[in-house]
C-alpha positions, 0 to 999 in steps of 0.5 A: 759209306761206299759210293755205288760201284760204276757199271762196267763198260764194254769190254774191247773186241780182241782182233783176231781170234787166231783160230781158237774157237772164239767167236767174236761178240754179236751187236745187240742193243742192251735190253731194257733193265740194262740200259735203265742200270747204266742210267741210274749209275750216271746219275750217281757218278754225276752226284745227282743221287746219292749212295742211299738212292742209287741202292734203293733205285737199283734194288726196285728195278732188280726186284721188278 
């Protein structure tokens, strides 16, 4: 069975913008389902769930 994917990491800020018309990501807190997500997907990376759980979990908090 394939184990759960990891939820990406922050992706780094570019130094910068060179003019282009990019503006640089704002600083906000991660809302609550995202933060439940990145908890969920630790608990499955240190083994304390298995593929099963963390499909199950994932798919109530999604449903929600």
């Amino acid at each position: 069975m394939p184990e759960p994917e990891p939820e990406p990491g922050p992706e780094p800020e570019e130094e910068g913008g060179g003019g282009r018309g990019t503006a640089a990501p704002t600083a906000t807190a991660p809302s609550p389902l995202v933060a439940e997500l990145r908890q969920l997907a630790d608990l499955a990376r240190e083994g304390l769930l298995t593929p099963q759980e963390f499909t199950a979990a994932k798919a109530r908090l999604l449903r929600d």
